[in-house]
N, C-alpha and C positions, 0 to 999 in steps of 0.2 A: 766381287773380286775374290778370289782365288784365297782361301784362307793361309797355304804354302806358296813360296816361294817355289818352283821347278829348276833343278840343277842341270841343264841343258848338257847333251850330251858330247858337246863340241867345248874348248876352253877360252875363254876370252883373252882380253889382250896380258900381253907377258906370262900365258899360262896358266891365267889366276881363273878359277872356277867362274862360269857363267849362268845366271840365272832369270827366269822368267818370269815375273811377276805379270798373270792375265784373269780375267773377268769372263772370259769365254768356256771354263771350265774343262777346260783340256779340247776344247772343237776351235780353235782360232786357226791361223796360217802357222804362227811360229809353235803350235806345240805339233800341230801334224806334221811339220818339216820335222821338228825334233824326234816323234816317234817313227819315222821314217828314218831319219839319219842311226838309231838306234837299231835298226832292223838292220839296217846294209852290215853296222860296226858287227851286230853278233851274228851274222854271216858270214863275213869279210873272218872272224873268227875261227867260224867252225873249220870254214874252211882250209884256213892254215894250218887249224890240228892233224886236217888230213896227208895236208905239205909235210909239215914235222915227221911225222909219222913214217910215209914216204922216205924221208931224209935220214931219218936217224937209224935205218936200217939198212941205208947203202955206205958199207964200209969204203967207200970211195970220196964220200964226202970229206969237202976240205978245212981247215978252220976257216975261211974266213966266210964258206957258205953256213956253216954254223954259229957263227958270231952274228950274221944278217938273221937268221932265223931266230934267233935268240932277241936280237932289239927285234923282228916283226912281234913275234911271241907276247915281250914285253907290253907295245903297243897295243894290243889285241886286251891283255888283262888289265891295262890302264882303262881302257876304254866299257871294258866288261865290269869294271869293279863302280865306274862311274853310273854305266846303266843300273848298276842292283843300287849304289846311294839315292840315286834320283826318283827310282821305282819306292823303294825303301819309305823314300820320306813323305812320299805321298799315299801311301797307306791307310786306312782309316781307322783311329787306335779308339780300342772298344772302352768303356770306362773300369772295366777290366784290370785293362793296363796300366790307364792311368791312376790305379792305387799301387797298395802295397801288395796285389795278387789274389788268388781268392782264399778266405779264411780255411784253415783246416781246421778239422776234426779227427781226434782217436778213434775211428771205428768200435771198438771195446767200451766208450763212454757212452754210449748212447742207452 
């Protein structure tokens, strides 16, 4: 089994964060669905940047095409901020890290 938990990149019920506890090591159905769903969201992304971009330099734009762009926008960094926590925590932390860092020394003392 899986020594983390996987913060799946979709939210469960009422919003609350959804997670994957598997034994298959990141090669099952639900993590491949998940790093595919992961691929579309920071797509589905980039893409908008280039919407915005577009948008925000046609002085014709109206508010309330800017207020839609603004919750897409939103959506897009909920989703992106989601993939780096999930990426993030399955990370593999060197023993490194888990102290206090690596000792230093004065250069001059040696």
């Amino acid at each position: 089994m899986s020594a983390q938990p996987r913060l799946l990149p979709w939210p469960g019920p009422a919003g609350k964060p959804c997670y994957l506890v598997s034994d298959a090591d990141g090669e099952g159905y639900q993590s491949r669905l998940a790093d595919e769903m992961e691929a579309v969201q920071l797509r589905m992304g980039a893409e908008l940047i280039g919407h915005a971009r577009l948008l925000l330099h046609d002085r014709k734009a109206g508010a309330g095409e800017l207020r839609y762009l603004s919750n897409r926008l939103i959506e897009a960094l909920q989703d992106a901020l989601r993939i780096a926590e999930s990426r993030g925590g399955r990370l593999p932390v060197s023993d490194e890290c888990e102290s206090d860092g690596p000792t230093r020394t004065n250069e001059g003392d040696e």
